[in-house]
MARBA-271728 format. One record per residue (C-alpha): residue number from 1; chain; x, y, z. Coordinates in steps of 0.25 Angstrom, whole numbers. Each point is the difference from the previous one (the first is absolute). Layout:
BEGIN
site i: NUM&ch: A&xx: X&yy: Y&zz: Z
...
This chain:
BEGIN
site i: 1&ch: A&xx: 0&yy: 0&zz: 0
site i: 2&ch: A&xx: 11&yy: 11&zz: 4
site i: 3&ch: A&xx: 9&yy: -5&zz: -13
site i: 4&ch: A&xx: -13&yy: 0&zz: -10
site i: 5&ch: A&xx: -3&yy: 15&zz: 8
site i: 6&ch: A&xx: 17&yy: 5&zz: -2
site i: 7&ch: A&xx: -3&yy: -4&zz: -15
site i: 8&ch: A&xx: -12&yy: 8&zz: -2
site i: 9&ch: A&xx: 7&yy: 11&zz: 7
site i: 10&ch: A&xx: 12&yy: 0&zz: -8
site i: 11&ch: A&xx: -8&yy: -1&zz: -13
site i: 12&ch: A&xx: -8&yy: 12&zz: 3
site i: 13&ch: A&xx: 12&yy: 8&zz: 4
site i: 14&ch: A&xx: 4&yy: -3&zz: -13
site i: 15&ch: A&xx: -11&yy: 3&zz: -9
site i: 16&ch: A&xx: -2&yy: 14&zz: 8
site i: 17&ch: A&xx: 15&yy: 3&zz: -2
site i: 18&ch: A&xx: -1&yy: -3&zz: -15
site i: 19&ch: A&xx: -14&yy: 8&zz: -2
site i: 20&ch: A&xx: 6&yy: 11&zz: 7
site i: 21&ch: A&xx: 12&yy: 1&zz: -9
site i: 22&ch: A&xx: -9&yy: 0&zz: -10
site i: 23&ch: A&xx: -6&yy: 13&zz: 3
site i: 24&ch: A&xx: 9&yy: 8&zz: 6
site i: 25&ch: A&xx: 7&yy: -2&zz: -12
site i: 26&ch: A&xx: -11&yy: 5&zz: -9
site i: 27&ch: A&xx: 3&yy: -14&zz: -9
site i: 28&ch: A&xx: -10&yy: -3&zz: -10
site i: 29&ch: A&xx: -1&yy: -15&zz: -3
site i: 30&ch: A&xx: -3&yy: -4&zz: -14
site i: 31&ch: A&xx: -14&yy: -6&zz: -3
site i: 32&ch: A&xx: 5&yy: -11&zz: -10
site i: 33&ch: A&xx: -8&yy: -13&zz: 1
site i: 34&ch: A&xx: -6&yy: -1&zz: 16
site i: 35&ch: A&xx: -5&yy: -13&zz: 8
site i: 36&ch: A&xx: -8&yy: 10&zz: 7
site i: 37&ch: A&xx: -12&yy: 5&zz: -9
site i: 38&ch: A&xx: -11&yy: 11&zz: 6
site i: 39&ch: A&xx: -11&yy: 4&zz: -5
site i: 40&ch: A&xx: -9&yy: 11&zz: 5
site i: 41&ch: A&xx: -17&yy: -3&zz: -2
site i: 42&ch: A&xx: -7&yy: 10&zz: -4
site i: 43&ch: A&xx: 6&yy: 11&zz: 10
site i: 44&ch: A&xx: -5&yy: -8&zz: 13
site i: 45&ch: A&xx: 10&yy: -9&zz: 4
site i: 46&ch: A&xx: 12&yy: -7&zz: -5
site i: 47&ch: A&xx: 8&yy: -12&zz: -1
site i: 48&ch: A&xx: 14&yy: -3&zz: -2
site i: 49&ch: A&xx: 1&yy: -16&zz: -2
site i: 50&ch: A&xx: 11&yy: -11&zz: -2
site i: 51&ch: A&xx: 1&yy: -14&zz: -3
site i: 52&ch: A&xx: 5&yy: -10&zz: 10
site i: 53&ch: A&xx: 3&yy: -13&zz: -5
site i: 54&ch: A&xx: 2&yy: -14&zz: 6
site i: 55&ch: A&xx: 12&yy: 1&zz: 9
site i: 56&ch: A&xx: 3&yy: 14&zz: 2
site i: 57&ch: A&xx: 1&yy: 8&zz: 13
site i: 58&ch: A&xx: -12&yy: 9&zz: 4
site i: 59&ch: A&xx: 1&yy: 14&zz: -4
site i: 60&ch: A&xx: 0&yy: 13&zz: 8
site i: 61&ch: A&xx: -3&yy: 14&zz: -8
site i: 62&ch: A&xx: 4&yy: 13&zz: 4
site i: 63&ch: A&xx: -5&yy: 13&zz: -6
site i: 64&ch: A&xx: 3&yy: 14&zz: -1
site i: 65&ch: A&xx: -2&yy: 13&zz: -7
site i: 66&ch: A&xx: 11&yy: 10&zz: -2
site i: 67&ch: A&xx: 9&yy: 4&zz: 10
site i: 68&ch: A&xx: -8&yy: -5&zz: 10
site i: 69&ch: A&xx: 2&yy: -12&zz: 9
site i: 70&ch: A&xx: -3&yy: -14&zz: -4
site i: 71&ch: A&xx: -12&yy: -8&zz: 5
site i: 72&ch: A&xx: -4&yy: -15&zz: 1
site i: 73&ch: A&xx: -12&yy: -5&zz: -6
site i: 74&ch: A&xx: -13&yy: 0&zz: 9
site i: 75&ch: A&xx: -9&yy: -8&zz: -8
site i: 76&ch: A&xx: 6&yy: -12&zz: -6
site i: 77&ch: A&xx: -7&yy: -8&zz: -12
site i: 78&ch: A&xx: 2&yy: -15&zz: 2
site i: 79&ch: A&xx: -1&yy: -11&zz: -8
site i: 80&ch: A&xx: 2&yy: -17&zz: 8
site i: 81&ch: A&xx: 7&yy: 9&zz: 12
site i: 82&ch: A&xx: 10&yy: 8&zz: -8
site i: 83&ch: A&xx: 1&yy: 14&zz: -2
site i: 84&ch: A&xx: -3&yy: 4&zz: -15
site i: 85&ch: A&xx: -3&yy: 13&zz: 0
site i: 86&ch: A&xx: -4&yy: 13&zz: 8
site i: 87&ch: A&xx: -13&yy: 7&zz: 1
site i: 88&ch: A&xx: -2&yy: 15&zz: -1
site i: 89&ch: A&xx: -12&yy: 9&zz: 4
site i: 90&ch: A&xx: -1&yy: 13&zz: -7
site i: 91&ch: A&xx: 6&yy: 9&zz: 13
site i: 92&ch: A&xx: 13&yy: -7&zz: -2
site i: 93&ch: A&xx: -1&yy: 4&zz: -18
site i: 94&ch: A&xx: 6&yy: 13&zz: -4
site i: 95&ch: A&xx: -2&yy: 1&zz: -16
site i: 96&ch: A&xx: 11&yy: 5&zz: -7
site i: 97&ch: A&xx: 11&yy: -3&zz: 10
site i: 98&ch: A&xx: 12&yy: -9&zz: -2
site i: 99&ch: A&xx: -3&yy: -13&zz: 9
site i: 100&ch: A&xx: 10&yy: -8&zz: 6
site i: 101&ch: A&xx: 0&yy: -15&zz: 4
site i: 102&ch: A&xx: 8&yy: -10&zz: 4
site i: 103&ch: A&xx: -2&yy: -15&zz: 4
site i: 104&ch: A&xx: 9&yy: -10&zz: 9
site i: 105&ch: A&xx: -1&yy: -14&zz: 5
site i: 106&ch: A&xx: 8&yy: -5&zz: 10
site i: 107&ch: A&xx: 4&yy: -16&zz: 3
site i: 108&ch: A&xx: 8&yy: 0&zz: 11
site i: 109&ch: A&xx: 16&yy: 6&zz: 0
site i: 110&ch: A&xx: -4&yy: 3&zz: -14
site i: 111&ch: A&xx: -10&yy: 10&zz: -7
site i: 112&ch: A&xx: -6&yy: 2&zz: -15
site i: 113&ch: A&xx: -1&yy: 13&zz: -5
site i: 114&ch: A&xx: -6&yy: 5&zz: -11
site i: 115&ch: A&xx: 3&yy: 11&zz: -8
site i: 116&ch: A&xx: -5&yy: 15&zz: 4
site i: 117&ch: A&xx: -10&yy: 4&zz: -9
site i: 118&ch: A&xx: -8&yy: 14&zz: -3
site i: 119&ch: A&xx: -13&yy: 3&zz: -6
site i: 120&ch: A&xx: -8&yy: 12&zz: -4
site i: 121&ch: A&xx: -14&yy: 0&zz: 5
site i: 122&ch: A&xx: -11&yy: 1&zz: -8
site i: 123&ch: A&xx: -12&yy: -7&zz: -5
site i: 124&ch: A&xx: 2&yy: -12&zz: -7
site i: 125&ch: A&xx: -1&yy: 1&zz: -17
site i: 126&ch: A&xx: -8&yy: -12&zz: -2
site i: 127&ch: A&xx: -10&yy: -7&zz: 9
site i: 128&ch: A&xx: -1&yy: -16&zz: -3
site i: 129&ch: A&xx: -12&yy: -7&zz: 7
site i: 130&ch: A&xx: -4&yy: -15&zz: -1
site i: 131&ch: A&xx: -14&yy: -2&zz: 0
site i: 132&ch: A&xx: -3&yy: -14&zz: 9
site i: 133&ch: A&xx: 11&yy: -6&zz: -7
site i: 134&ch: A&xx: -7&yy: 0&zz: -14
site i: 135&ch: A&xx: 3&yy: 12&zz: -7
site i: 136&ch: A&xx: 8&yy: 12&zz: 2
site i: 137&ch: A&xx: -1&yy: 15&zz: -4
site i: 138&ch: A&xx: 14&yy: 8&zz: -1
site i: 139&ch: A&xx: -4&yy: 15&zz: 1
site i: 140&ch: A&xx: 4&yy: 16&zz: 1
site i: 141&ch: A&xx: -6&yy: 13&zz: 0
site i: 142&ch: A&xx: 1&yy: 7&zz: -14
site i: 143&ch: A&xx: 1&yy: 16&zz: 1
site i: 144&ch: A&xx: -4&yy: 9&zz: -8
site i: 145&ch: A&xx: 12&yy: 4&zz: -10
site i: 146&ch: A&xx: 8&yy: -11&zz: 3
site i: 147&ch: A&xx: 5&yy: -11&zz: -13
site i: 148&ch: A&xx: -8&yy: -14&zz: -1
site i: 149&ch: A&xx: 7&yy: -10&zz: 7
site i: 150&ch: A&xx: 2&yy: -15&zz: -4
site i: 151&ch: A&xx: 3&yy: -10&zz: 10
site i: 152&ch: A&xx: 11&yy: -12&zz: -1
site i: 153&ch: A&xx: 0&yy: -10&zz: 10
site i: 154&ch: A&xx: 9&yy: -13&zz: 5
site i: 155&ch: A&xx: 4&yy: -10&zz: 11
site i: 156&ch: A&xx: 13&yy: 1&zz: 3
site i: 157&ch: A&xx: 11&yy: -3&zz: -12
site i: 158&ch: A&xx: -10&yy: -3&zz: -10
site i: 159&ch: A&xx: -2&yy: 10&zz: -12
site i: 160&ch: A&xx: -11&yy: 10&zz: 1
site i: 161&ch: A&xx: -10&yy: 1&zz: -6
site i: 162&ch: A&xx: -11&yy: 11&zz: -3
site i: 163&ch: A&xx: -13&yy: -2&zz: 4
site i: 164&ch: A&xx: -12&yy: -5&zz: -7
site i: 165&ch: A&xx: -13&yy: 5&zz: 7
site i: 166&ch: A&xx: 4&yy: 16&zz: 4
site i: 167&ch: A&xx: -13&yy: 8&zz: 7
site i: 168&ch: A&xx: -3&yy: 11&zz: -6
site i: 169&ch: A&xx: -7&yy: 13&zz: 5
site i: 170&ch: A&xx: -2&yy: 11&zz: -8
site i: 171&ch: A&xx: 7&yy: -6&zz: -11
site i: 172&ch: A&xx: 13&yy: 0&zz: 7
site i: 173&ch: A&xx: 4&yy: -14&zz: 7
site i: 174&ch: A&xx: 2&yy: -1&zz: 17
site i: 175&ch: A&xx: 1&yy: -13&zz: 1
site i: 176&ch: A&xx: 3&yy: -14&zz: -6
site i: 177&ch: A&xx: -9&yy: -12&zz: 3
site i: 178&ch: A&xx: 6&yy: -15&zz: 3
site i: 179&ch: A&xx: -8&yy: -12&zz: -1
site i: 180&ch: A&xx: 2&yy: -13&zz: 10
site i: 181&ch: A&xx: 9&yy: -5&zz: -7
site i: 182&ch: A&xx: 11&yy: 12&zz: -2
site i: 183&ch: A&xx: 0&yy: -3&zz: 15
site i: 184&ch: A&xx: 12&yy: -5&zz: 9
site i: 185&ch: A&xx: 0&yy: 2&zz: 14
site i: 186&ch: A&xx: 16&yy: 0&zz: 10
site i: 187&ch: A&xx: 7&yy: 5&zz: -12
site i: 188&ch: A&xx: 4&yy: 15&zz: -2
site i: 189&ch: A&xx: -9&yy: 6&zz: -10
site i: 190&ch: A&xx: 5&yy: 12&zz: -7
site i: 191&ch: A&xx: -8&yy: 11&zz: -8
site i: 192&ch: A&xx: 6&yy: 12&zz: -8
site i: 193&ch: A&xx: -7&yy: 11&zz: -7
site i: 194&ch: A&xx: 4&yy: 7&zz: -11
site i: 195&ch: A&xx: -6&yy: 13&zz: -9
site i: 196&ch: A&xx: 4&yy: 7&zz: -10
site i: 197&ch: A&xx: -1&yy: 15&zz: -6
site i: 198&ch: A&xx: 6&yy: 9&zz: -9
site i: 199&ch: A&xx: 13&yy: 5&zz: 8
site i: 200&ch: A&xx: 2&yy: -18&zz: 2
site i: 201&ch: A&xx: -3&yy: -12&zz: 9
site i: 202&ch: A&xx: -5&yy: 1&zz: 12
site i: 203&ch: A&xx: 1&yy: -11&zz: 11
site i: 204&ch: A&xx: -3&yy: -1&zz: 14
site i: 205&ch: A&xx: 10&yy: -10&zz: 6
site i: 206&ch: A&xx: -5&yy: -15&zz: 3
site i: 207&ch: A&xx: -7&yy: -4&zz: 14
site i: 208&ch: A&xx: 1&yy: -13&zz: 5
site i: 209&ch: A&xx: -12&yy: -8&zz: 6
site i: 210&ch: A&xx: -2&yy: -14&zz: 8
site i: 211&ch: A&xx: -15&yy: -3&zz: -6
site i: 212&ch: A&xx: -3&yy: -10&zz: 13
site i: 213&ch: A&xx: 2&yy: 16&zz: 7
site i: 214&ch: A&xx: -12&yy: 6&zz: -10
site i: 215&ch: A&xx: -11&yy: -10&zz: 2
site i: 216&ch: A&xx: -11&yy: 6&zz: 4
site i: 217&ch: A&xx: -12&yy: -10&zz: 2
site i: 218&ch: A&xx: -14&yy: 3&zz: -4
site i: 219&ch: A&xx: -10&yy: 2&zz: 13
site i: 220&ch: A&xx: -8&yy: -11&zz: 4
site i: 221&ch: A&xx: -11&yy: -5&zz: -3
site i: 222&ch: A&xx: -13&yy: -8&zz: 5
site i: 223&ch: A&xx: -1&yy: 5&zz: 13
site i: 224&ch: A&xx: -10&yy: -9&zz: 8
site i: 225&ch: A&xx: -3&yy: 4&zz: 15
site i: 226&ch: A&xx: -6&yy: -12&zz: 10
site i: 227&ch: A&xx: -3&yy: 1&zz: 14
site i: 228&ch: A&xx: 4&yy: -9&zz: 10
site i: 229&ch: A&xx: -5&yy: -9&zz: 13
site i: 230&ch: A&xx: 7&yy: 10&zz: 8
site i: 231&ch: A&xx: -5&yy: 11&zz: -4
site i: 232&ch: A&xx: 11&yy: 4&zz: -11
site i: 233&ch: A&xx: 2&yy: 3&zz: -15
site i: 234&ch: A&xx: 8&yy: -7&zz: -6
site i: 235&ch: A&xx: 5&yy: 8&zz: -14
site i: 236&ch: A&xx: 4&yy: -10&zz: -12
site i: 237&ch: A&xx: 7&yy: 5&zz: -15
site i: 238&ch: A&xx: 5&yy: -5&zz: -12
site i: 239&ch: A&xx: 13&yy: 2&zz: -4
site i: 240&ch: A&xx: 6&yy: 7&zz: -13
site i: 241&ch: A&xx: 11&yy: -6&zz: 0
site i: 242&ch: A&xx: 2&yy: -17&zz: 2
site i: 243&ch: A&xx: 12&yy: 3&zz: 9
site i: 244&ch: A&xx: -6&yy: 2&zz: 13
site i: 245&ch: A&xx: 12&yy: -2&zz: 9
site i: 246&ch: A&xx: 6&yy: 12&zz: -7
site i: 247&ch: A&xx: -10&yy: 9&zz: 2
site i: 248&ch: A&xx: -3&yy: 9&zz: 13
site i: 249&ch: A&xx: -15&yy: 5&zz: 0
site i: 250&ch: A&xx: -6&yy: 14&zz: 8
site i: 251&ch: A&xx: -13&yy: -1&zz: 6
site i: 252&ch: A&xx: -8&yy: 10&zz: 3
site i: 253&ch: A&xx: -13&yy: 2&zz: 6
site i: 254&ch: A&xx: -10&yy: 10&zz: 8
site i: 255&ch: A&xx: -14&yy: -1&zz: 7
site i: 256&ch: A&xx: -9&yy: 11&zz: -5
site i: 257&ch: A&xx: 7&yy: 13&zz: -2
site i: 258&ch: A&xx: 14&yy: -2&zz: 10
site i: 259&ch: A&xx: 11&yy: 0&zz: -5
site i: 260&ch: A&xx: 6&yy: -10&zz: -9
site i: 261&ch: A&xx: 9&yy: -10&zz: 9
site i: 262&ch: A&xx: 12&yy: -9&zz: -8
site i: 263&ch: A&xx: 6&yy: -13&zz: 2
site i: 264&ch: A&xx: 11&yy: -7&zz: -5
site i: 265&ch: A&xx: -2&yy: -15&zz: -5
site i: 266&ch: A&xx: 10&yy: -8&zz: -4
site i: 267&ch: A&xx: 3&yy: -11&zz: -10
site i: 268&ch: A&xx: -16&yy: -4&zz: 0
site i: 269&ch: A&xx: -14&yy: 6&zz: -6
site i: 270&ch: A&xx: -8&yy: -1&zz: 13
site i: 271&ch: A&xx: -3&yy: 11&zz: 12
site i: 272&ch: A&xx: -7&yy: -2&zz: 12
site i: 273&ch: A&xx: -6&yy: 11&zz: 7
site i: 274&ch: A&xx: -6&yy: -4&zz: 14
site i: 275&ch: A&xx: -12&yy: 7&zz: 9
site i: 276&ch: A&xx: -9&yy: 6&zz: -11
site i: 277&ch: A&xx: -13&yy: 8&zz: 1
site i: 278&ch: A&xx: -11&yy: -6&zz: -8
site i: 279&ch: A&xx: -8&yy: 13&zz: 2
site i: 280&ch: A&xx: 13&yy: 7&zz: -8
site i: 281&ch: A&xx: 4&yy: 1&zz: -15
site i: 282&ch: A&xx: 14&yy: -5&zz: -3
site i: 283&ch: A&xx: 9&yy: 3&zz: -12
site i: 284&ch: A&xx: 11&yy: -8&zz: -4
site i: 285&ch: A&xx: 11&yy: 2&zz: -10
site i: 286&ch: A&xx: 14&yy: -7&zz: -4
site i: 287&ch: A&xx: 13&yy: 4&zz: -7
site i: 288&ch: A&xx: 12&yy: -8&zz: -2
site i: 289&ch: A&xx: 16&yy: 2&zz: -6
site i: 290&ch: A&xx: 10&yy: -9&zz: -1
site i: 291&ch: A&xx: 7&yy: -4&zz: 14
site i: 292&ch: A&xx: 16&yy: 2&zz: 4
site i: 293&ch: A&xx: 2&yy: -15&zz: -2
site i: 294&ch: A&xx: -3&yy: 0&zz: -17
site i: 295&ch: A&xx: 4&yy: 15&zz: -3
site i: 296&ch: A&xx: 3&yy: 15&zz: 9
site i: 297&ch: A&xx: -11&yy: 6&zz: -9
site i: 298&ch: A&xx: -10&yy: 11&zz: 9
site i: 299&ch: A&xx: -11&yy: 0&zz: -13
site i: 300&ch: A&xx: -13&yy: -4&zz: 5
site i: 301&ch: A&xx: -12&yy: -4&zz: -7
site i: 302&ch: A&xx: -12&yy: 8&zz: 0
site i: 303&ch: A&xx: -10&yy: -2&zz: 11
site i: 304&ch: A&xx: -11&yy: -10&zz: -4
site i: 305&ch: A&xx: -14&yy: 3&zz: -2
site i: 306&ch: A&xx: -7&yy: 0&zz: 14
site i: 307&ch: A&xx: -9&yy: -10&zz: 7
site i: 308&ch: A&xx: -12&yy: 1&zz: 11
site i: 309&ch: A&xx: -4&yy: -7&zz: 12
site i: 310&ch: A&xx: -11&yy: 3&zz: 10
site i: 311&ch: A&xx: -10&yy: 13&zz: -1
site i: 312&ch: A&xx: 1&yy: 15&zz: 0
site i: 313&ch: A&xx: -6&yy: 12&zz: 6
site i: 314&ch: A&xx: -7&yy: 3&zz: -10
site i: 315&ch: A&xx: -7&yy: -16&zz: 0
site i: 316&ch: A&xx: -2&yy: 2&zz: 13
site i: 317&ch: A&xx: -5&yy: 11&zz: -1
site i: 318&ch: A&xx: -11&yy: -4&zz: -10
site i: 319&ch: A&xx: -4&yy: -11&zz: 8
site i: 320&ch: A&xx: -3&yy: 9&zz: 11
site i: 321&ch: A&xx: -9&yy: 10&zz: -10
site i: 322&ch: A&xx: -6&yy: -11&zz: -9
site i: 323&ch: A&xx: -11&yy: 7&zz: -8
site i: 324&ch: A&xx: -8&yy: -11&zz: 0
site i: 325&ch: A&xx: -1&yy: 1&zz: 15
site i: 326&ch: A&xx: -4&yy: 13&zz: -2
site i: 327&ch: A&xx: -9&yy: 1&zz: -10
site i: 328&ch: A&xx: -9&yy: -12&zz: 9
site i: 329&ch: A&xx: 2&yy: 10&zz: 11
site i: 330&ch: A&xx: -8&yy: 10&zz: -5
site i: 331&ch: A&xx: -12&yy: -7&zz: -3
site i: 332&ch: A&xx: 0&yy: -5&zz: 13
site i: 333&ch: A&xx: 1&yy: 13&zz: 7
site i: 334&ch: A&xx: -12&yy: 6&zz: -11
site i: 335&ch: A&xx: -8&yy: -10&zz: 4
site i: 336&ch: A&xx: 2&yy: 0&zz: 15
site i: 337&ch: A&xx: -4&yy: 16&zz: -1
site i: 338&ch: A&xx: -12&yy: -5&zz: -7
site i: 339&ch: A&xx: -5&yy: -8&zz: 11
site i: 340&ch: A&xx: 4&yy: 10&zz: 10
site i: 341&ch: A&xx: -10&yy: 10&zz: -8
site i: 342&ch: A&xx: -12&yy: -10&zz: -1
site i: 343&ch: A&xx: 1&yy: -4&zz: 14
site i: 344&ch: A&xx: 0&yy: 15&zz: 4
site i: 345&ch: A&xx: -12&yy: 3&zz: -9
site i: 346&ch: A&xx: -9&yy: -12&zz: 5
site i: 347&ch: A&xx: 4&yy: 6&zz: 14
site i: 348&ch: A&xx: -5&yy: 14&zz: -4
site i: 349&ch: A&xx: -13&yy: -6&zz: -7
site i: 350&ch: A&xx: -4&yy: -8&zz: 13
């Protein structure tokens, strides 16, 4: 225990002492080819990935900006226990600003570096997303004035190619389409653009892409709601996807008009929800994305079509002024007048 601590000691020593180095010495490291990719989503969060493989050390990342000190990672990605990536919420992004990161793995006396490397931070070019693992849309914003793009993609060392199905809007494309078949998940998938205008080519450099990362399922369906012996619900669902222990799944429910309360389920397409009021209308709805053990993808599918169970105010309500009881009433109440008058009359009369 005191020999494994000295170790981690030592190697952090180290790693602070190079990074200082770095920066005091206003070094720019070069951004040739990086085990490190990140990609920020949209403006909302970011994540700085890397691919461990069967036998390698686990991985810690630090990160800076400019000039100031560095940081270790606070939000780990993980993948079968191992470190393969670092998540970052949008307080931590600052568009525009050289970004620095550096990873290290330590075995004992020993430690593995990897290089430093340096981005600048800004919106990712192309956004790829695979759709429930059977097709996949590649696509980017088109601005007015700007040339039209084509798009070339590969895996890894094989030729690219350009594609066959662009999207179009507006007659320009922004955005290419790939069918099941065009699709190999845990290899490195690359997409390049390229337009040109008068003054020349223009490219946008090529962005890399693990496509078990994109999957994003579609939201489930056949939501069936039952209740139980003991006074519970118990919330069933199918699926989109076969692959049920790769998936996580969000519940989320409320009675009448609270608010709406979440659960996490795991691995399975059931929920039981103990102690309900029968005299209360329910509202169930499910999501699901794939979970940390088949991809470090956040996509969520959209939440699906709701389902009921029990009654609602407004039942109640109209249980509790049924016309039909009121329209018996009131002849009732004519009649019982009536009588009052004739008997009063015969009174009068005697």
């Amino acid at each position: 225990m005191g020999e494994e601590f000295f170790w981690r000691t030592q190697t952090r020593l180290k790693i602070y002492f190079f990074i200082s180095i770095m920066i005091l010495c206003n070094v720019e490291p070069s951004t040739q080819s990086s085990d490190v990719d990140c990609i920020l989503y949209n403006e909302e969060f970011m994540e700085c990935t890397w691919t461990h493989s069967e036998g390698e050390v686990n991985y810690t990342l630090f990160h800076w900006y400019k000039n100031e000190p560095p940081q270790e990672c606070q939000s780990y990605i993980q993948q079968h226990g191992y470190n393969v990536g670092c998540y970052f919420p949008t307080s931590e992004i600052r568009q525009f600003q050289r970004f620095y990161i550096f990873i290290n793995g330590s075995s004992g006396p020993g430690e593995n570096s990897s290089g430093l490397h340096n981005f600048l931070l800004k919106d990712k070019d192309v956004d790829c997303i695979l759709y429930n693992e059977e097709f996949m849309e590649c696509t980017w914003t088109h601005s007015e004035g700007e040339v039209n793009y084509t798009l070339y993609h590969w895996y890894n060392s094989e030729p690219p190619q350009e594609c066959k199905n662009h999207i179009q809007q507006h007659g320009y494309n922004v955005g290419c389409h790939f069918s099941a078949h065009m699709i190999q998940l845990f290899k490195n998938f690359y997409v390049f653009r390229n337009g040109s205008s008068g003054s020349g080519d223009i490219s946008k450099g090529p962005q890399k892409f693990q496509l078990q990362n994109q999957v994003k399922p579609f939201a489930p369906g056949n939501l069936v709601v039952n209740a139980t012996e003991d006074n519970g619900l118990l919330l069933s669902w199918d699926s989109s996807m076969s692959n049920i222990p790769c998936l996580d799944f969000e519940v989320r429910y409320r009675n009448m008009d609270r608010e709406w309360q979440k659960a996490t389920v795991l691995r399975q397409t059931n929920f039981y929800l103990p102690s309900v009021d029968p005299e209360k209308l329910y509202t169930f709805q499910v999501k699901s994305k794939v979970n940390k053990y088949c991809g470090t993808t956040k996509l969520w599918s959209e939440w699906s079509l709701p389902v009921h169970w029990g009654r609602s105010n407004t039942e109640n309500n109209q249980r509790a002024f049924n016309p039909l009881v009121l329209l018996a009433t009131v002849p009732a109440f004519v009649l019982f007048i009536f009588i009052i008058y004739l008997t009063y009359k015969r009174s009068r009369m005697k």
